[in-house]
C-alpha positions in Angstrom: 35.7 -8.2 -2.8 36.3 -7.5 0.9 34.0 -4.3 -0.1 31.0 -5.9 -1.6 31.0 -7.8 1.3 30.7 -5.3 4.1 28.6 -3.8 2.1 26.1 -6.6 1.9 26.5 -7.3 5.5 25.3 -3.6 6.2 22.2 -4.1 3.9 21.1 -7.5 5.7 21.8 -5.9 9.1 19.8 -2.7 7.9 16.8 -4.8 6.5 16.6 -6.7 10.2 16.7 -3.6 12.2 13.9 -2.0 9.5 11.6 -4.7 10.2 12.2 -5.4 14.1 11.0 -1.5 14.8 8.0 -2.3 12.2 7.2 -4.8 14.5 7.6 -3.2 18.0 6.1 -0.1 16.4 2.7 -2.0 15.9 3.0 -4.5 19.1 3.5 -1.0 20.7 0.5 0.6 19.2 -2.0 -2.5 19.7 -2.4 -3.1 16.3 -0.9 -7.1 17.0 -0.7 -8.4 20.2 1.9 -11.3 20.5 0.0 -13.6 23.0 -3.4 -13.3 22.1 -3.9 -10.3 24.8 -7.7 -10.4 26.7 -10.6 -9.1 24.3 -10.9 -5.6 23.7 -13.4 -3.8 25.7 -16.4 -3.2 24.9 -17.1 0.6 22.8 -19.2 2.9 24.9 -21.9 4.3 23.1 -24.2 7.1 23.8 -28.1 5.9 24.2 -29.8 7.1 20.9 -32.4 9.3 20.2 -35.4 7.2 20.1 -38.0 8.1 16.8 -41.2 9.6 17.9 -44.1 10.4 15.8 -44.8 13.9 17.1 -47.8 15.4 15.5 -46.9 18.6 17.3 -45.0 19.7 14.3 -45.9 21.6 11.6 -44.0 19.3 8.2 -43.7 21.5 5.0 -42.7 19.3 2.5 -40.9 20.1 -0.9 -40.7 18.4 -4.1 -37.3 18.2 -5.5 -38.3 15.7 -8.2 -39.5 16.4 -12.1 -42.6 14.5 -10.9 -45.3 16.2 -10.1 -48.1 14.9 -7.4 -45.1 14.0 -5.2 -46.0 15.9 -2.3 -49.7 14.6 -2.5 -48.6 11.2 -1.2 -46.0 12.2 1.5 -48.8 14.5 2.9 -51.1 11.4 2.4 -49.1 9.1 4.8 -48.7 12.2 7.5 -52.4 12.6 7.7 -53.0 8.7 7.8 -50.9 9.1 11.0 -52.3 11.7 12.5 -51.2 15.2 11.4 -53.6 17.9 11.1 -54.7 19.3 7.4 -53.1 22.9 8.2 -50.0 20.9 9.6 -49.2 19.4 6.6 -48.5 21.6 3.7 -45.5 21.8 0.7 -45.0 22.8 -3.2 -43.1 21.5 -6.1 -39.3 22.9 -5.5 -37.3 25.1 -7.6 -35.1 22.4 -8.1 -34.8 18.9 -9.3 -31.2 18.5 -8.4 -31.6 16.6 -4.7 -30.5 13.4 -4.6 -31.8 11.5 -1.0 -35.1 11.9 0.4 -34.5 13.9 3.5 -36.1 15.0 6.7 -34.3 18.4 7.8 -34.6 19.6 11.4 -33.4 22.9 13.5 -32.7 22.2 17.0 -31.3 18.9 18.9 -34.7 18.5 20.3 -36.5 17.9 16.8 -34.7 14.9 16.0 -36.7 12.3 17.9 -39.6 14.0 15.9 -37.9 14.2 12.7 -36.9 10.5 13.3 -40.6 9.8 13.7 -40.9 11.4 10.3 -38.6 9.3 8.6 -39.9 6.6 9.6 -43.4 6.9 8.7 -42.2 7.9 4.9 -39.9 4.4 5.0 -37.0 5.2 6.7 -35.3 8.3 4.6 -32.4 10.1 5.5 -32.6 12.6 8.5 -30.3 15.5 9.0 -29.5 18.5 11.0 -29.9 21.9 9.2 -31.4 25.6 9.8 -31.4 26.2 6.0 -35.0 26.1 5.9 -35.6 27.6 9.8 -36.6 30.6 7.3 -39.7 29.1 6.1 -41.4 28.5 9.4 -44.0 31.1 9.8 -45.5 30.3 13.2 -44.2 29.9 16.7 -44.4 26.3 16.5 -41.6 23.6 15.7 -41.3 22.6 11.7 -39.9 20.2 10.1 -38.9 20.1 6.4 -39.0 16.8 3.7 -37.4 17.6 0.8 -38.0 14.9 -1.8 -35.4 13.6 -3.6 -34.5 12.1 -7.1 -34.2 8.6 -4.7 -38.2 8.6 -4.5 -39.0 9.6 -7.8 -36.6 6.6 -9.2 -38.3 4.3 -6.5 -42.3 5.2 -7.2 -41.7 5.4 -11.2 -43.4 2.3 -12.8 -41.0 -0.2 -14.2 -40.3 -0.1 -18.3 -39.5 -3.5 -20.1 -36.7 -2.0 -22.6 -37.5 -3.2 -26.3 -36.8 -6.4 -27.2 -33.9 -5.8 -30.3 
């Protein structure tokens, strides 16, 4: 009996040491704060790049949809703000596998422009990429909107299913 009992003892006293450096572990790292500490300071952030419709650009836009026509009305809404005919020009895309509507810029200097762009097609997705830096044919900045399944869902008219 005098066994069970030390060895009892040695679990409680374990337990209590287990959970004391838990504690002073998170006091330590700030994740509590034991009496109620001054407010965190403010995060830093970096000013944003602010959107910018820059008809400067040449936009080729590509249809990644099954619908077709979809490149039509994204060069539509470019023109209505300003972008040159020969400025604006696209095809129907090889593939129908792209998920997000996307704006796709080359250097750190397009993205106020490419910002500008997403904006005037409703606020898609913008990212960084020289995948299509290929395509551009002139000595003037380009941007690329590749259409995705996210537009075609979006634009399709709405179907009643069949009443059983």
């Amino acid at each position: 009996m005098n066994g069970l009992v030390v060895l009892l003892w040695s679990a409680a006293v374990a337990l209590v040491l287990i959970v004391c450096g838990i504690f002073v572990s998170l006091v330590m790292m700030d994740r509590i704060s034991l009496f109620g500490g001054s407010e965190p300071a403010p995060v830093q952030t970096q000013p944003g790049v602010v959107a910018q419709v820059d008809t400067s650009y040449r936009v080729l836009v590509l249809n990644a949809t099954p619908e077709k026509g979809r490149v039509a009305e994204v060069r539509e809404k470019l023109l209505a703000e300003g972008w040159a005919t020969d400025d604006v020009f696209g095809s129907d895309g090889a593939s129908q596998e792209f998920s997000k509507t996307t704006v796709f810029y080359v250097a750190d200097a397009d993205e106020g422009a490419a910002l500008g762009v997403a904006d005037v097609l409703g606020g898609v997705d913008v990212q960084q990429s020289d995948f299509y830096a290929g395509m551009n044919d002139s000595e003037r900045p380009q941007l690329t909107v590749v259409i995705g399944l996210d537009e075609a869902d979006s634009s399709a008219p709405a179907t009643e299913a069949p009443a059983p």
